[in-house]
C-alpha positions in Angstrom: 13.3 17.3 -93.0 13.7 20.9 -93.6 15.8 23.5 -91.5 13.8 26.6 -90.1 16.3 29.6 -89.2 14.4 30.2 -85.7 14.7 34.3 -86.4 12.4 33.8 -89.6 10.1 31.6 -87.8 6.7 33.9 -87.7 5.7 34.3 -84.3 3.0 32.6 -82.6 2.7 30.1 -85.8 1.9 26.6 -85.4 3.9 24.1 -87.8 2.1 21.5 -89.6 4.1 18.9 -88.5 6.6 18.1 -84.8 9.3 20.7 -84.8 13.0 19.2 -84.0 16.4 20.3 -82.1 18.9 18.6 -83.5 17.0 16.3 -85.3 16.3 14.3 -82.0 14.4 16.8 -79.3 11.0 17.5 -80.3 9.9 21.3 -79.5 6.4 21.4 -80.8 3.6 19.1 -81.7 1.1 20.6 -84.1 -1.3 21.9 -81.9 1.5 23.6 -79.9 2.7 27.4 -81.0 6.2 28.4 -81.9 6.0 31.2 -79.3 8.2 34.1 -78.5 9.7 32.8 -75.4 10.7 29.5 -77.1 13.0 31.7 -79.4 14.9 33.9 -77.5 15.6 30.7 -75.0 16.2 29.0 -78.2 18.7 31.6 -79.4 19.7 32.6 -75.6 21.2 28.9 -75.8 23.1 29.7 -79.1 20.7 27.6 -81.3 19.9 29.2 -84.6 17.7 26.8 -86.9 15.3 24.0 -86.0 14.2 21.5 -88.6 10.7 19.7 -89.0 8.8 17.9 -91.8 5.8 20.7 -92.0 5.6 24.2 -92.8 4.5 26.8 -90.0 1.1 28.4 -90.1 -0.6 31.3 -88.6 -3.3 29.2 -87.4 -3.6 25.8 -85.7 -5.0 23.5 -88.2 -6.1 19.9 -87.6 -5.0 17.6 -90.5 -7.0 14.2 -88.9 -10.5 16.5 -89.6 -9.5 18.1 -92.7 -8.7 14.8 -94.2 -12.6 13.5 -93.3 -11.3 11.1 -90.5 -13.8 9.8 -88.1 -14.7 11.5 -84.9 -15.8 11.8 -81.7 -16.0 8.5 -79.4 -15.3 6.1 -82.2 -12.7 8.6 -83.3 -11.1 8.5 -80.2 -11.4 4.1 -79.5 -9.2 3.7 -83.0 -7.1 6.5 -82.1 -6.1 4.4 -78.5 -6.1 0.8 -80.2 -3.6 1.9 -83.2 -1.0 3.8 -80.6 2.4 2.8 -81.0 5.5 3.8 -79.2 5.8 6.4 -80.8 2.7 8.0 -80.4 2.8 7.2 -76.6 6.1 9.2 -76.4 4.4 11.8 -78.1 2.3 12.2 -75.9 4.6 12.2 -73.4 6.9 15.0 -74.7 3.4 16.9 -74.5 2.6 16.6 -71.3 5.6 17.3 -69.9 6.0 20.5 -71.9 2.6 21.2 -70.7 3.7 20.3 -67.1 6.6 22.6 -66.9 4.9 25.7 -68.0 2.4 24.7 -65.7 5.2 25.3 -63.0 6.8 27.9 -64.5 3.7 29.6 -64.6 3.3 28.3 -61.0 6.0 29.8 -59.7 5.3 33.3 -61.1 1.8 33.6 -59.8 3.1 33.4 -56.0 6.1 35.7 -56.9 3.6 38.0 -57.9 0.8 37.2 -55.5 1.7 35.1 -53.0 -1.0 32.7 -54.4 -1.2 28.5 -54.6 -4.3 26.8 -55.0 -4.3 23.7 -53.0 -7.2 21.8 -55.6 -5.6 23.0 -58.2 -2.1 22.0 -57.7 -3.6 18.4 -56.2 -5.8 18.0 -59.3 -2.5 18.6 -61.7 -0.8 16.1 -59.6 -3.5 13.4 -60.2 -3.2 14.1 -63.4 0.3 13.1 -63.7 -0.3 10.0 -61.3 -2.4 8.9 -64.3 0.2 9.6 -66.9 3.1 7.6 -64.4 0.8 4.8 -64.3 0.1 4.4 -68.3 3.2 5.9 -69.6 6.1 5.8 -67.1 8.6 4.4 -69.5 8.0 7.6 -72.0 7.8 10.1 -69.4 11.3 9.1 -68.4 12.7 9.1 -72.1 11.8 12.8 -72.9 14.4 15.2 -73.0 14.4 19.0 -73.0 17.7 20.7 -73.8 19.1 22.3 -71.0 21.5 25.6 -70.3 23.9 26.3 -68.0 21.8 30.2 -68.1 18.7 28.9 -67.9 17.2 29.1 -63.9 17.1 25.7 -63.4 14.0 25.7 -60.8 11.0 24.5 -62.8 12.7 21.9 -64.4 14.3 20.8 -61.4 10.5 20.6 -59.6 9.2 18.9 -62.8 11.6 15.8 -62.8 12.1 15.5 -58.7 8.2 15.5 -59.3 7.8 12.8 -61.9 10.4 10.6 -60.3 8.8 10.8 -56.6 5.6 9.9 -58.0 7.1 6.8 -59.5 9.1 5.9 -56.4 5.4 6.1 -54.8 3.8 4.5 -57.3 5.9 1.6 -56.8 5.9 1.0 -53.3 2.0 1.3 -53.7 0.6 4.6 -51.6 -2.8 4.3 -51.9 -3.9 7.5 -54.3 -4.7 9.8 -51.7 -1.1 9.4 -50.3 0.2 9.6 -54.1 -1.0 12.6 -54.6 0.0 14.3 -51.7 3.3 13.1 -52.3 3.3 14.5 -55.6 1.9 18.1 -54.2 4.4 18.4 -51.9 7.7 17.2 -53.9 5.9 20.0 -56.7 6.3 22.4 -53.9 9.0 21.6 -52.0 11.9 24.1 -53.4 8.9 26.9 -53.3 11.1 29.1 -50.3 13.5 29.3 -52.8 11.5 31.7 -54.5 12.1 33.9 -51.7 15.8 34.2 -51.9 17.7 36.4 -54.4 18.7 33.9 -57.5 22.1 34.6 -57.5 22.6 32.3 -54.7 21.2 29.0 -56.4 22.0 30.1 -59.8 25.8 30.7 -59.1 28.5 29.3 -60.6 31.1 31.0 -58.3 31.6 29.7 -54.7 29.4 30.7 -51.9 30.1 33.1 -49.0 29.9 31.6 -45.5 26.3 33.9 -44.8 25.1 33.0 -48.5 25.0 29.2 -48.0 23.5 29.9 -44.3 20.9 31.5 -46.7 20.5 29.0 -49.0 19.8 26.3 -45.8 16.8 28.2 -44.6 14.4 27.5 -47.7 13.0 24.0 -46.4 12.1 26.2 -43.5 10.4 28.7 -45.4 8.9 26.5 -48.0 7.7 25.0 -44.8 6.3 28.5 -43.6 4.8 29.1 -46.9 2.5 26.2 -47.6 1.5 26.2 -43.9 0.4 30.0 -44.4 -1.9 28.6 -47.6 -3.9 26.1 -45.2 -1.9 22.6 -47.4 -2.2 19.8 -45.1 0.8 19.1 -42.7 2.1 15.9 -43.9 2.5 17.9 -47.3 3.9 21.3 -45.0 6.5 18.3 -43.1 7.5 16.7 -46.4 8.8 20.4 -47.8 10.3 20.9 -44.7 12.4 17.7 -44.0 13.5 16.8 -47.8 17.1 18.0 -47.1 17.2 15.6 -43.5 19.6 12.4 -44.6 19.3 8.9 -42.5 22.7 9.9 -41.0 21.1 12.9 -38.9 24.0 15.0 -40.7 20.6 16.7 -42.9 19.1 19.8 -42.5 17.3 22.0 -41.0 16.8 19.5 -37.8 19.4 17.2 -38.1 16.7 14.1 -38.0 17.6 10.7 -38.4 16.1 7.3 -39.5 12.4 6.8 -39.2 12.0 10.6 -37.6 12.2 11.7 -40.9 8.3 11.4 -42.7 7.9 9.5 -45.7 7.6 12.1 -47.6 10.7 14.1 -47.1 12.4 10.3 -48.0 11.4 10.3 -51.2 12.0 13.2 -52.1 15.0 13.3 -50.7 16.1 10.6 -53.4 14.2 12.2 -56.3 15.8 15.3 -55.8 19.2 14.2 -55.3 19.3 12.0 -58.2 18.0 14.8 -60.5 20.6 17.1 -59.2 23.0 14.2 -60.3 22.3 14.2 -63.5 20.9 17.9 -64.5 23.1 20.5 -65.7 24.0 23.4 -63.2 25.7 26.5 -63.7 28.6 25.5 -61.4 28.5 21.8 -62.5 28.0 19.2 -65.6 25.3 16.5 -66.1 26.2 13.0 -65.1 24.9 10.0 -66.6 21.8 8.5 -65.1 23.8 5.4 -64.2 26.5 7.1 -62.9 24.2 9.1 -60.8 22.5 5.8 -59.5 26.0 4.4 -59.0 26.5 7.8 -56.3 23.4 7.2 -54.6 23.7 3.8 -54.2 27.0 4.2 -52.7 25.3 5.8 -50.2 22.5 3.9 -48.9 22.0 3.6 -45.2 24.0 6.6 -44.8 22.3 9.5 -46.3 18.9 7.9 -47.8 16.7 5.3 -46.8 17.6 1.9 -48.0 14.0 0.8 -49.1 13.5 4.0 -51.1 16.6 3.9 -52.9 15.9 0.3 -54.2 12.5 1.3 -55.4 14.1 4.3 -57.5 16.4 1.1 -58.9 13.7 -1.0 -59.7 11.7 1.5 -61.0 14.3 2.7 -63.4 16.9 0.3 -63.3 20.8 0.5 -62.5 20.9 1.6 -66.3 18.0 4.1 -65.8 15.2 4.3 -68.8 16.5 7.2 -71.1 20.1 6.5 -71.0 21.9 5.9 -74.4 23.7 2.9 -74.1 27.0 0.4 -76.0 26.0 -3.3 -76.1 27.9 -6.2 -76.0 27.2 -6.6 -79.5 28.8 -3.4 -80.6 25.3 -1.9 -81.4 23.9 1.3 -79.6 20.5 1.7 -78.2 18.2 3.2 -75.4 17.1 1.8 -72.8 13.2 1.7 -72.6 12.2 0.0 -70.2 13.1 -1.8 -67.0 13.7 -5.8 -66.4 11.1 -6.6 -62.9 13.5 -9.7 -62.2 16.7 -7.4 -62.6 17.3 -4.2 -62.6 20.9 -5.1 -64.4 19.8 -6.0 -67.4 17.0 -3.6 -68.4 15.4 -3.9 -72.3 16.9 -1.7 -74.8 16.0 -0.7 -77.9 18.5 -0.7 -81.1 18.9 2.2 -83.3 18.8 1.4 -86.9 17.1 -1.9 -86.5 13.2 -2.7 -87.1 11.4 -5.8 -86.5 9.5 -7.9 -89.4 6.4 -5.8 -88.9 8.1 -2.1 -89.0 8.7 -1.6 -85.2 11.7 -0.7 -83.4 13.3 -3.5 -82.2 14.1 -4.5 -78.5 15.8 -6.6 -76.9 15.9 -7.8 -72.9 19.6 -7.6 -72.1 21.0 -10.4 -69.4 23.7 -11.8 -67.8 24.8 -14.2 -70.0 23.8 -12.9 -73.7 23.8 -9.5 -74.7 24.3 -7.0 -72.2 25.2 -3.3 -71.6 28.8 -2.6 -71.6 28.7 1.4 -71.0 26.8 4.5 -71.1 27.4 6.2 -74.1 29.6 9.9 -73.7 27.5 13.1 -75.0 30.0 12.8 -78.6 28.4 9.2 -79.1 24.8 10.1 -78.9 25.4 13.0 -81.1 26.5 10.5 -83.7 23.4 8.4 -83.5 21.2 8.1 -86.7 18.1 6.2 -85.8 
């Protein structure tokens, strides 16, 4: 794999083959474009070379037609039956790159005009319903690098969305419901947008009248969508996500089942992604240290039933999370265990199976199982 210095990198090209961070995050498929923003955030986050197997280009060129493959349906029925897991997490880094510039882009059009389609927004959320469904274990293993100067918003939305379609998906809303679920954790931070960013993008302490600020944006993400004609369950589910079982939530101090489903789940989605994302005032945690914390407080601040379906869903050792066995071999975990949220199925680096897959193993009670999370200097180290 060669290195790129990312100042050389022509703009606008298109590499012939996935672009790497670090030899582990991938930045760009093919058909993607090295674009201008991706470098200065690249270089804005002191990276200053990226390395990748292809050469860039100037123009997107498809290698699986210049080579005479098959296409069309047929094409497209081999394509399916030969995916592997790495394909399918491929196309999972994909759409969620896709996804958050979707929201990014989002987010700028209302700044600019005050403007959010309703269709539009439901018909991206049925989109991702569809990815959840086929690819939820993927969707949960990509990772984008993250800064302490980057605004944190979009990416924020983006997983709190993901993760309370999943919570939904498993406790079965019919698709309807899903998707206004998913509309309405997509926009429930949108008041935000109408504060100054200096108060959620602080890493100083806030002044008694600045965090009164900051309390008002359920109200005025609230006020927003209801001014755009969304439905009220969607309007109530922005407006109650910060209301805890306890009654000690905001802005209405609601307790138990006054709170709408909605607002419940992503209640959990959110809080558990702002346990484990980076913030400019605070470091990431683990994803199962960040279950650990919200587990501690079932039945106090979130809704018991909610809670275990982000458990089961993920597992107490979430999918994503680089992990020591008992065996003294690192892995990932991949997927979760239905029976046991414990003992989830991870896969080991460095090992393949007979027929050239990555291997996997279901960890339990009794046999192999997970000892630890591994610490940021550990998966640094890894050499798959």
């Amino acid at each position: 794999m060669q290195s790129f210095p990312i100042k050389d990198i022509p703009q606008e090209s298109f590499f012939s083959k996935p672009v790497f961070l670090d030899g582990r995050f991938i930045l760009t498929a093919p058909e993607m474009p090295f674009t201008n923003s991706m470098r200065k955030a690249l270089l804005q986050w002191e990276f200053r070379e990226v390395q990748s197997d292809g050469i860039p280009r100037s123009e997107y060129s498809d290698s699986s037609s210049e080579s005479g493959q098959e296409t069309g349906e047929e094409a497209k029925e081999i394509e399916v039956k030969n995916l592997n897991d790495g394909d399918k997490l491929q196309g999972a880094i994909e759409f969620y790159q896709k996804f958050l510039l979707y929201v990014e882009n989002l987010f700028t059009k209302y700044t600019t005009k005050n403007e959010i389609n309703f269709k539009e927004v439901a018909d991206k959320i049925k989109e991702l319903c569809d990815v959840v469904r086929e690819n939820r274990r993927f969707l949960l293993r990509v990772e984008i690098p993250q800064s302490k100067n980057q605004n944190f918003l979009a990416m924020h939305t983006v997983k709190s969305t993901i993760i309370a379609v999943i919570i939904g998906t498993y406790l079965k809303l019919p698709s309807h419901r899903l998707i206004e679920l998913g509309v309405a954790a997509l926009l429930h931070e949108i008041g935000m947008l109408k504060l100054p960013p200096q108060l959620y993008m602080s890493n100083r302490p806030l002044s008694p009248q600045e965090r009164k600020a900051i309390l008002t944006h359920p109200i005025l993400s609230y006020n927003i969508l209801k001014s755009l004609d969304f439905p009220l369950s969607i309007c109530v589910g922005a407006l109650e996500h910060h209301e805890r079982q306890n009654g000690e939530g905001y802005p209405q101090k609601l307790k138990g089942d006054r709170i709408s489903l909605y607002a419940k789940i992503i209640a959990v989605a959110c809080s558990y992604e702002a346990l484990t994302a980076l913030r400019p005032y605070k470091d990431a945690k683990d994803g199962y240290t960040g279950m650990i914390d919200l587990l501690k407080n079932v039945g106090q601040q979130y809704d018991d039933t909610i809670v275990r379906a982000l458990v089961y869903s993920l597992s107490i050792y979430p999918i994503g999370l680089y992990v020591l066995l008992s065996n003294n071999k690192r892995g990932q975990v991949v997927d979760v265990n239905p029976e046991n949220p414990r003992y989830p199925v991870v896969q080991i680096f460095g090992e393949k199976t007979p027929d050239g897959k990555n291997k996997t193993i279901e960890t339990t009670q009794n046999g192999i199982h997970i000892v630890r999370p591994l610490v940021k200097e550990e998966v640094g180290t890894i050499q798959e």
